[in-house]
N, C-alpha and C positions, 0 to 999 in steps of 0.2 A: 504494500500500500504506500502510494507518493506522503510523501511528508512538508510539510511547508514550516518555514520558520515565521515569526511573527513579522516580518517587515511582506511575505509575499501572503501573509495567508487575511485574508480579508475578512471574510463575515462569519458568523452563524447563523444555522435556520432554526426559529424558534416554533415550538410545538403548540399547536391548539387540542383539537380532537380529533383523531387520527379515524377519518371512515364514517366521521360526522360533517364535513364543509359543509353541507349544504345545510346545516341547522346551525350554521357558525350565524348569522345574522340573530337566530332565536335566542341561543347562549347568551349572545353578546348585549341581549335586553336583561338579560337576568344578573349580569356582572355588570352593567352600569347601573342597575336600582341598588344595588349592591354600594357601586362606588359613591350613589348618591344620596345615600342613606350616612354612610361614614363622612363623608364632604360635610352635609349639611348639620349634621349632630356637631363633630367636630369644630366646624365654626361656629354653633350657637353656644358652645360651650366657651369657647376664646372670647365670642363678646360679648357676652352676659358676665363673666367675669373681669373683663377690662371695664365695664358698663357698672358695675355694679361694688359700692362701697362696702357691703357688709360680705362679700365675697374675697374682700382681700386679706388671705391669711391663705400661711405655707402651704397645709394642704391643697386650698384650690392655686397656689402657683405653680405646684412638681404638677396637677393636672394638668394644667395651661402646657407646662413643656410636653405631656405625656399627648395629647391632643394636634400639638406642632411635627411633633414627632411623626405617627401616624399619618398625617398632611402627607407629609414630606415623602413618607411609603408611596402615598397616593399618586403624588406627583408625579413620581418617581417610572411607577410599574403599567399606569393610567395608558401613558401614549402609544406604548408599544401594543398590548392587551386591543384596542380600536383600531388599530391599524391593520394587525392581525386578524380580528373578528369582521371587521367591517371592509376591508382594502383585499383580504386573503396575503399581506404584504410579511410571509415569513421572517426574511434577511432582517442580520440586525448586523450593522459594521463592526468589526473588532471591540477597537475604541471607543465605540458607542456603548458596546457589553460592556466591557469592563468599568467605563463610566457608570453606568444604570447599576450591574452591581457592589461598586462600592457606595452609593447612595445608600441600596437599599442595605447592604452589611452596618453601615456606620447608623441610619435608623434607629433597625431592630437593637443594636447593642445602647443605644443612648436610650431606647424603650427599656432597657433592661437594668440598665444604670438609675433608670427614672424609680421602676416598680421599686428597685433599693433602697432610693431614698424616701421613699411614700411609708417606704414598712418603717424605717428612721421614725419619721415624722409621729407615725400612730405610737409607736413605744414612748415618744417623749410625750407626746400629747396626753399618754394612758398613765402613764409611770411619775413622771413630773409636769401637770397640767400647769402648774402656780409657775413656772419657769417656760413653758413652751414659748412665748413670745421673745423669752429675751435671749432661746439659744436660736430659735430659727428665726432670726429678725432676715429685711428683706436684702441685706447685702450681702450675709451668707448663703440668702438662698441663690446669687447671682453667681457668687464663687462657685455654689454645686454645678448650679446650672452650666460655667464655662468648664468648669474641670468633667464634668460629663461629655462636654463636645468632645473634649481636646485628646480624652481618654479615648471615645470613638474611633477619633480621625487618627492618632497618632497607631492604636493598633491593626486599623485596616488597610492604611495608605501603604505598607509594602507590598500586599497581596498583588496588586495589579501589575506593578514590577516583579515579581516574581512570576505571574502571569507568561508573561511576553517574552521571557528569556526561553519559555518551553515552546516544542514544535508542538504541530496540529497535525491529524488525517483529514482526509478528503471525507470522513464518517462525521460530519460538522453541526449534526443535527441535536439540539440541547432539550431537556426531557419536559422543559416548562415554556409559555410564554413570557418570561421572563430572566435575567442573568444570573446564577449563583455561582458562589465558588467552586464547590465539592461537583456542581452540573459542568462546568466547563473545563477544570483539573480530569475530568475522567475522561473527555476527550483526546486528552494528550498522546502522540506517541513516544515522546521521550519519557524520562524517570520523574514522575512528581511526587519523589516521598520528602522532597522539601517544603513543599506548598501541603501534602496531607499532613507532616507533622504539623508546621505551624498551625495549620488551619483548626487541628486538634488541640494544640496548647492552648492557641485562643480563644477556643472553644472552653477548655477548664478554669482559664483564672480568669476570664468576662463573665459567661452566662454562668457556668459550674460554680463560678465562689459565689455570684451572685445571688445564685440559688438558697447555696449554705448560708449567707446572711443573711439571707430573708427568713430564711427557715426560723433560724437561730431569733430570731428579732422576733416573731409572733410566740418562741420558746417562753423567750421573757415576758411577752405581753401577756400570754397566756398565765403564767407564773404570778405577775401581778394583778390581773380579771378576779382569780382565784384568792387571792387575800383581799377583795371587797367583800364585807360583811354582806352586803344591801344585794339579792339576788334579784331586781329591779336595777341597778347599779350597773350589778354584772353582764344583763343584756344590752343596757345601754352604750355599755362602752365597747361590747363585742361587733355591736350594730354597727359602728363606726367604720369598721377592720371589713364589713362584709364587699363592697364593691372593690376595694385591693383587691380582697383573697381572690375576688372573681378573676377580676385583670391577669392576675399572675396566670391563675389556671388557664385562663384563655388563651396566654401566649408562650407558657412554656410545653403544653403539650403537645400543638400542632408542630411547635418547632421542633420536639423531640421526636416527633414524628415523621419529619422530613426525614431526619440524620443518621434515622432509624434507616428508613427505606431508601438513603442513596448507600450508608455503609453498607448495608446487608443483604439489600433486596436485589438484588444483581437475577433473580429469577422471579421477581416477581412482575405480575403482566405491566407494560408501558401505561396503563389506563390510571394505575393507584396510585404513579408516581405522577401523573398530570392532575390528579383530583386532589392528593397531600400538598402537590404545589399552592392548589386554589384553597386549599384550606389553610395553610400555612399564611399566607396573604390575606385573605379578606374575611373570614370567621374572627380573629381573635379584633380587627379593626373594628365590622360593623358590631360585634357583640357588643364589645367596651364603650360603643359610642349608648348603645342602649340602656348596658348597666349600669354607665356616671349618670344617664341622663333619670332612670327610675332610682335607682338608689340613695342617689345624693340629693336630699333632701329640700339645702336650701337651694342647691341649682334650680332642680325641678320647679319650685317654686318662682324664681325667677326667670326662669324659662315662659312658664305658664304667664306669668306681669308681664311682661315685655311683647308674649304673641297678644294679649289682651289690650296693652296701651296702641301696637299697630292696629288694632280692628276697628278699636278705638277713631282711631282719628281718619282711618279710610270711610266709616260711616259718618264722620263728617265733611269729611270732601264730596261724599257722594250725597 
């Protein structure tokens, strides 16, 4: 099989539904109510919270990042997904992949950094309430917020150079509509057990510690729920923890899922790895936009004032 190195070898073709084209137009209504469900939650969450004075406190600012975040997947994964459904426009250029996914790698890891500092935040909030304001005041929460990017970008930005030093086959066809790492590394026909280690270290001390401190952090909140006398108290303060816990689940098990089925799944049909892709992507986005949006309390509510002061005033224009 011809081999190309990165300066001759040009595009990827990227996967829809393999023996469905002619229902790609149908799919492609159901992934854009999809995208327009997370679009539009997502921004009513950003300016109902910019919009709104009693909304300014730490928890709803790691939301606001956790929200921008997600944006930014959308962005990201949006153009090519339309292009493909709507155009049949497979090809994606090298450098256009590898651009698209370290978007989406540096995202999902500042998604992941975000859920850590949310669990932070409930432990202080639950453990020392009388103090929560003056440790998460709004300039430390700017420091988290930049050391979140920076962490992103600092541990993804070799990936795509290490990318390109690797040859490609002529077998150029990637398992999703869209660019990943672990999907375009097993394309390779040279040696990529540089790009699978790293991709695996990255893998344990981002999402994998991630995990253990969050874990660890509800250890404690739990620890502390348990010494309120007042079991009125105790649900109160659990209630708090309940749209986190959701978020987390939502996005570390599809992800665990992909990693699952690109490690291992080498026999399993082409079909589960294009459906984990879509799950992977748009399940933990549009859920989370539903869970902040029913769970949290005082959003909801301002959510509900703000559709009512618009209705408001178009029945007086009209």
């Amino acid at each position: 099989m011809d081999s190309f190195n990165n300066s001759a070898f040009r595009s990827f073709l990227l996967t829809g539904f393999p023996g469905l084209e002619t229902a790609h137009p149908q799919i492609s209504v159901l992934v854009c109510v999809l995208y327009l469900i997370a679009i539009v939650g997502y921004s009513l969450i950003l300016v109902v919270i910019w919009q709104s004075q009693s909304l300014h406190e730490p928890m709803n600012y790691f939301l606001s990042m956790s929200a921008a975040s997600d944006l930014g997947i959308c962005a990201t994964t949006l153009p090519t997904l339309l292009k493909l459904f709507w155009l049949n426009a497979h090809q994606i250029a090298f450098d256009s992949c590898l651009v698209q996914m370290f978007f989406i790698h540096v995202f999902s890891l500042m998604e992941s950094g975000i859920l850590l500092t949310m669990a932070f935040d409930r432990y202080v909030a639950i453990s020392n309430p009388l103090h929560y304001a003056s440790i998460l005041t709004s300039s430390t929460i700017i420091k988290i917020g930049f050391g979140l990017i920076l962490r992103a970008t600092a541990v993804i930005l070799p990936i795509p150079f290490l990318i390109k030093r690797l040859k490609f086959c002529k077998a150029n066809v990637l398992s999703h509509s869209y660019c990943l790492h672990l999907d375009i590394i097993k394309l390779s026909c040279s040696d990529h057990h540089i790009n699978s280690i790293y991709g695996l270290i990255l893998l344990i001390i981002t999402f994998g510690l991630d995990s253990v401190l969050i874990l660890l952090s509800y250890l404690r909140i739990l620890i502390t729920v348990l010494g309120i006398v007042s079991h009125e108290e105790q649900l109160k303060a659990l209630n708090t923890c309940v749209s986190h816990i959701c978020a987390v689940l939502l996005i570390s098990i599809p992800m665990l899922g992909v990693c699952i089925i690109h490690c291992f799944g080498n026999h399993v049909p082409p079909v589960i790895h294009i459906i984990m892709g879509y799950v992977y992507l748009l399940v933990p986005t549009v859920l989370n936009t539903i869970v902040y949006c029913i769970k949290t309390r005082e959003i909801r509510t301002c959510i509900l004032r703000l559709c009512q002061t618009k209705l408001k005033k178009k029945e007086k224009i009209e």
